[in-house]
TORBA-695821 format. One record per residue: residue number from 1; chain; x, y, z of N, C-alpha, C in turn. Coordinates in nm, 4 decimals. Each point is the difference from the previous one (the first is absolute). Last residue first. Example, Ala and Ser with C-alpha at 12.3 -4.5 7.8 and 13.67 -1.06 7.14 Angstrom:
2
> pavex,martor,n.east,n.north,n.up,ca.east,ca.north,ca.up,c.east,c.north,c.up
> 2,A,1.2850,-0.2250,0.7080,0.0820,0.1190,0.0060,-0.0770,0.1090,0.0730
> 1,A,0.0290,-0.5720,-0.0070,-0.0890,0.1190,0.0000,0.0900,0.1200,0.0000
END
This chain:
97
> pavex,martor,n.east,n.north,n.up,ca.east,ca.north,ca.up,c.east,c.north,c.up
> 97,A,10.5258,9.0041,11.1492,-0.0794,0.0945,0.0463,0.0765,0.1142,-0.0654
> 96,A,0.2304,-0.3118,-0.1642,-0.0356,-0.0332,0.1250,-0.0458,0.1626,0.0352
> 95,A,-0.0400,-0.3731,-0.3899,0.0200,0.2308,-0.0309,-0.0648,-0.0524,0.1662
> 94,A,0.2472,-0.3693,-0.3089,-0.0791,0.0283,0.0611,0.0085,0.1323,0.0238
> 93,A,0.1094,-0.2171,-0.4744,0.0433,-0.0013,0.1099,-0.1312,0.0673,0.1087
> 92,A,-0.1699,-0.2894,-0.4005,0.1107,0.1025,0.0148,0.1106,-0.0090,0.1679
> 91,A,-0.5327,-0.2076,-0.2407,0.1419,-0.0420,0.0052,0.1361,0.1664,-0.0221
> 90,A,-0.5863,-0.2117,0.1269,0.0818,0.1212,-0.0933,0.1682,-0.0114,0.0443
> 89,A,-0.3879,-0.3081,0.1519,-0.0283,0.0504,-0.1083,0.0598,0.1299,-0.0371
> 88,A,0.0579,-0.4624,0.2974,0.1046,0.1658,-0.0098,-0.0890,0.0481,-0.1132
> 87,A,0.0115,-0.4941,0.4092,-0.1048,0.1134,-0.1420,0.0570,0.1694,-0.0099
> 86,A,0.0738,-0.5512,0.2725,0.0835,0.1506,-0.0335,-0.0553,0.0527,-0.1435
> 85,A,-0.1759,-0.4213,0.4204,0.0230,0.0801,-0.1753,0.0218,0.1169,0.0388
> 84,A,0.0424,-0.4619,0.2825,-0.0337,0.1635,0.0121,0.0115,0.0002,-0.1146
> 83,A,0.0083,-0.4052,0.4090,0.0034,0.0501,-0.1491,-0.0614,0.1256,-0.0159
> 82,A,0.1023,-0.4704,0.3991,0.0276,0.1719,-0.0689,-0.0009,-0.0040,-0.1338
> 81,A,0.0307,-0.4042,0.1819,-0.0708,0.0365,0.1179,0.0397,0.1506,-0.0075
> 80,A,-0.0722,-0.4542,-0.3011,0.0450,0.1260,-0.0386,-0.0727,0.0611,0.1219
> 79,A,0.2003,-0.5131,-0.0128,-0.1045,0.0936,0.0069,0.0241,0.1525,-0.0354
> 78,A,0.2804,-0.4366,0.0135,-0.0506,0.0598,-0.1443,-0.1035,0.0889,0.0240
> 77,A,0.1642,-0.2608,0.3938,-0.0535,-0.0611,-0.1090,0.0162,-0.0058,-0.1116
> 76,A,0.1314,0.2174,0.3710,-0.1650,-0.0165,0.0357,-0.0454,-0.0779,-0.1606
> 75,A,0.4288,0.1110,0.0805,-0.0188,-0.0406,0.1692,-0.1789,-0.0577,0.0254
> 74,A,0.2123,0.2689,-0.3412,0.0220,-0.1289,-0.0492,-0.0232,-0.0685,0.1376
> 73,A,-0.2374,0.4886,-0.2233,0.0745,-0.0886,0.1192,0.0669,-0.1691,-0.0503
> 72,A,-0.0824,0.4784,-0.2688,-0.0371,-0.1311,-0.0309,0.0577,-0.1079,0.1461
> 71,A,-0.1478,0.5635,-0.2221,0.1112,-0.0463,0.0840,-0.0734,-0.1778,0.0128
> 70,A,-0.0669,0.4139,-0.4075,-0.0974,-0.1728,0.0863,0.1446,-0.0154,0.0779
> 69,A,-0.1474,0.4385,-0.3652,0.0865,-0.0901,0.0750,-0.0443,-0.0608,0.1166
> 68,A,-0.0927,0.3028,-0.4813,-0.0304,-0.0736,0.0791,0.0665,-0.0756,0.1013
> 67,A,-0.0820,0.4606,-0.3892,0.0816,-0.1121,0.0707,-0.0705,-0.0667,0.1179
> 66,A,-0.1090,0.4240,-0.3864,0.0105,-0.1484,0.0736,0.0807,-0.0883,0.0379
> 65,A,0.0260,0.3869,-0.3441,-0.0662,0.0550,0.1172,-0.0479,-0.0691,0.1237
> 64,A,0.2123,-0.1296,-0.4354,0.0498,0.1248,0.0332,-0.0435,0.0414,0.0792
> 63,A,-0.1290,-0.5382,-0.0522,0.0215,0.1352,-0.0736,0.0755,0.0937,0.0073
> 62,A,-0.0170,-0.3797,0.2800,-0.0897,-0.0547,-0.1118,-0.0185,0.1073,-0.0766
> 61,A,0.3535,-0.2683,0.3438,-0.0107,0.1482,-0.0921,-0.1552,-0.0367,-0.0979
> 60,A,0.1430,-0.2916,0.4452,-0.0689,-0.0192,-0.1267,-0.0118,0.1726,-0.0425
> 59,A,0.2700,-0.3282,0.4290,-0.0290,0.1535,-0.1028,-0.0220,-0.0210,-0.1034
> 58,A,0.0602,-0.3102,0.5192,-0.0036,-0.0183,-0.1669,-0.0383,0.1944,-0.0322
> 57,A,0.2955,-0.2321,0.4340,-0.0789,0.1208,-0.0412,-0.0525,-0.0153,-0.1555
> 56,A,0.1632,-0.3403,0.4851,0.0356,0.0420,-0.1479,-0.0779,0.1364,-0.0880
> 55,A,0.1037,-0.3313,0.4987,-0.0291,0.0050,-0.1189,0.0299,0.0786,-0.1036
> 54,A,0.0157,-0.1553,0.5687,0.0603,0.0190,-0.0801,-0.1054,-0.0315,-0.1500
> 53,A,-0.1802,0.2530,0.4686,0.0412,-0.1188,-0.0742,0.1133,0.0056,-0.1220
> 52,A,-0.1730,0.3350,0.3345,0.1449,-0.0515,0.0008,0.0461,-0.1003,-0.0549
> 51,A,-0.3436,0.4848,-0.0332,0.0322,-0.1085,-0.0308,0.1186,-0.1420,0.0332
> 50,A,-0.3101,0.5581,-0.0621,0.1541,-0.0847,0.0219,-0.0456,-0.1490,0.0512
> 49,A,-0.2300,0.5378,-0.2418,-0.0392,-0.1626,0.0116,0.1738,-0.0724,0.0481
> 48,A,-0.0692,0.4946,-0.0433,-0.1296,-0.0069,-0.0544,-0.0304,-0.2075,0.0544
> 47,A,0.3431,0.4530,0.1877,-0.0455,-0.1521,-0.0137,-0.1384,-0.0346,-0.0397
> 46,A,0.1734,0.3901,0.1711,0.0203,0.0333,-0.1648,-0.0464,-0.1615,-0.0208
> 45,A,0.0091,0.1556,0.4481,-0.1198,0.0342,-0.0453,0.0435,0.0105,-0.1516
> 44,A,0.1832,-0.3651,0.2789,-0.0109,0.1517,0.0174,-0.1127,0.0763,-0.1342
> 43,A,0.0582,-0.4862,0.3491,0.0119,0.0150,-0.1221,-0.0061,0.2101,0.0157
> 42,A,0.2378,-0.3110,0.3199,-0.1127,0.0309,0.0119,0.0054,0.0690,-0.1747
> 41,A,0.3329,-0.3581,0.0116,-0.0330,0.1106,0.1488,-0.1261,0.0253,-0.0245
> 40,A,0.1525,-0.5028,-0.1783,-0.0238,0.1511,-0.0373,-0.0301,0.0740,0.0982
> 39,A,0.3065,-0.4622,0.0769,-0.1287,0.0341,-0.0642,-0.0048,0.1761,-0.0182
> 38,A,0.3879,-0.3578,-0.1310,-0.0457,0.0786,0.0679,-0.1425,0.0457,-0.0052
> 37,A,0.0714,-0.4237,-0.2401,0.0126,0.1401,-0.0383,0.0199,0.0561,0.1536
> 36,A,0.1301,-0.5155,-0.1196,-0.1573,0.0961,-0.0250,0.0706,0.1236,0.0509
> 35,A,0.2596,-0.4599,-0.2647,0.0043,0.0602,0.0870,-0.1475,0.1531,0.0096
> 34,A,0.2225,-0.2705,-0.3471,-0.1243,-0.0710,0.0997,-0.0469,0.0596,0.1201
> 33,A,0.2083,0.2120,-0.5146,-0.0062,-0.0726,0.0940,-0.0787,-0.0757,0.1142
> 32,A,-0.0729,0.3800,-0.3631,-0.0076,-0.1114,-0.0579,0.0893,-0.1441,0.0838
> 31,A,-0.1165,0.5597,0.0223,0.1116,-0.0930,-0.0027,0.0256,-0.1085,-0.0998
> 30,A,-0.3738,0.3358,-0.0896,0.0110,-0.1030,0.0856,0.1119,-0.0310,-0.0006
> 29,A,-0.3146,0.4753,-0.1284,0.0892,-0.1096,-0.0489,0.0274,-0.1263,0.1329
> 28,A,-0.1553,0.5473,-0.1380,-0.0231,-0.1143,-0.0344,0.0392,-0.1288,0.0343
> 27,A,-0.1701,0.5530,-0.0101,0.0919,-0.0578,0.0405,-0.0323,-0.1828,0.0916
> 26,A,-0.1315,0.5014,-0.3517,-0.0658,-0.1347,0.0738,0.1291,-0.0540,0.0307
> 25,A,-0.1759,0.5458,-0.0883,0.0938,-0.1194,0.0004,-0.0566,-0.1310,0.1027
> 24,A,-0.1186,0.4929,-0.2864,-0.0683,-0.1075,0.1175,0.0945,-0.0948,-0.0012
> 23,A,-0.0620,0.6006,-0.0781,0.0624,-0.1874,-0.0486,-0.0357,-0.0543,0.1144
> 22,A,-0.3586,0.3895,-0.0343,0.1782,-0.0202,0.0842,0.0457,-0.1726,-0.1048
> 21,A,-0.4664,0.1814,-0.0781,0.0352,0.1312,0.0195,0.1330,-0.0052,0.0229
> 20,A,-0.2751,-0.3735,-0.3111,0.0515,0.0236,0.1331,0.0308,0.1634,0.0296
> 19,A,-0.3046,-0.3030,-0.3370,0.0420,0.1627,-0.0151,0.0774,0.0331,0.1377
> 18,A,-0.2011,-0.4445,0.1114,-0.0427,0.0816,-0.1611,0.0415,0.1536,0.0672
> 17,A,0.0994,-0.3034,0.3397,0.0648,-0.0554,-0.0844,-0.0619,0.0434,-0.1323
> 16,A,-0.2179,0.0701,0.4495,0.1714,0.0497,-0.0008,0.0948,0.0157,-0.1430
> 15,A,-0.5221,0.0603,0.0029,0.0563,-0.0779,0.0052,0.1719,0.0130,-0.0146
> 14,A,-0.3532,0.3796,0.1265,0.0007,-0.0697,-0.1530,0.0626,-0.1354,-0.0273
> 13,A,0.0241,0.2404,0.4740,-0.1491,-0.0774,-0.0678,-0.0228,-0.0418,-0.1369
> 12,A,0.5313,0.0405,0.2037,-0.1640,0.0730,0.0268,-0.0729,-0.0823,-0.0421
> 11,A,0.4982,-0.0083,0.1315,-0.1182,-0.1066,-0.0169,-0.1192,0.0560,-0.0035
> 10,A,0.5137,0.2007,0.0481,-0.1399,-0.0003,-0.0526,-0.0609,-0.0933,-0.0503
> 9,A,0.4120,0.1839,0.3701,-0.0528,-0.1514,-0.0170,-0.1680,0.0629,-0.0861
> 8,A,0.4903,0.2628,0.1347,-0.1157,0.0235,0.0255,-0.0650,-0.1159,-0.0821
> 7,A,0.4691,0.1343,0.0066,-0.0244,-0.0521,0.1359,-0.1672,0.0234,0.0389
> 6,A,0.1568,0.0736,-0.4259,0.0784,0.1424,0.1206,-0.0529,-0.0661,0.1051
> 5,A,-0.2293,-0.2967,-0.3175,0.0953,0.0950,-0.1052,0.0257,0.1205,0.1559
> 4,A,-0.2276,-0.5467,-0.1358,0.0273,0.1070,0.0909,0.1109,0.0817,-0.0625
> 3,A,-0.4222,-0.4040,-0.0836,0.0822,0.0738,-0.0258,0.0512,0.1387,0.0835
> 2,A,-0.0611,-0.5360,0.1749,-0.1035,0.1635,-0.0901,0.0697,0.0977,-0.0496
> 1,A,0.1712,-0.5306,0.0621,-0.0005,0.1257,0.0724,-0.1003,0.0945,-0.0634
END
């Protein structure tokens, strides 16, 4: 998702994901049955990337200010069909406007 804070979606030009302006939440995961997914409504405007294969989410912490994360289709193999870095160069709470 992009980040969103009072029902308002900030993805600006500095990159959604360095120094965000709103929390960003990712939302993840696979049953892990045989059965296939309802499909998806129309995507909305906080929807950064969706998906219905089943797989998996890898996360590589690589400092205090980095993070990395690889959504991993298993439908497609082992392919990595998403990925993003989370960059924070100053750590606290947020100062909403």
């Amino acid at each position: 998702l992009w980040p969103v804070y009072n029902m308002t979606v900030y993805n600006g030009t500095k990159g959604a994901y360095i120094d965000p302006d709103a929390p960003v939440h990712v939302v993840t995961g696979s049953a892990g049955c045989n059965e296939r997914h309802d499909p998806f409504g129309v995507p909305r405007p906080w929807t950064a990337f969706q998906n219905s294969d089943y797989g998996y989410t890898r996360m590589n912490v690589y400092n205090s200010s980095h993070l990395y994360l690889e959504q991993v289709s298993d439908d497609q193999g082992g392919r990595v069909i998403d990925s993003m870095w989370f960059i924070e160069s100053k750590h606290g709470p947020y100062s909403y406007f």
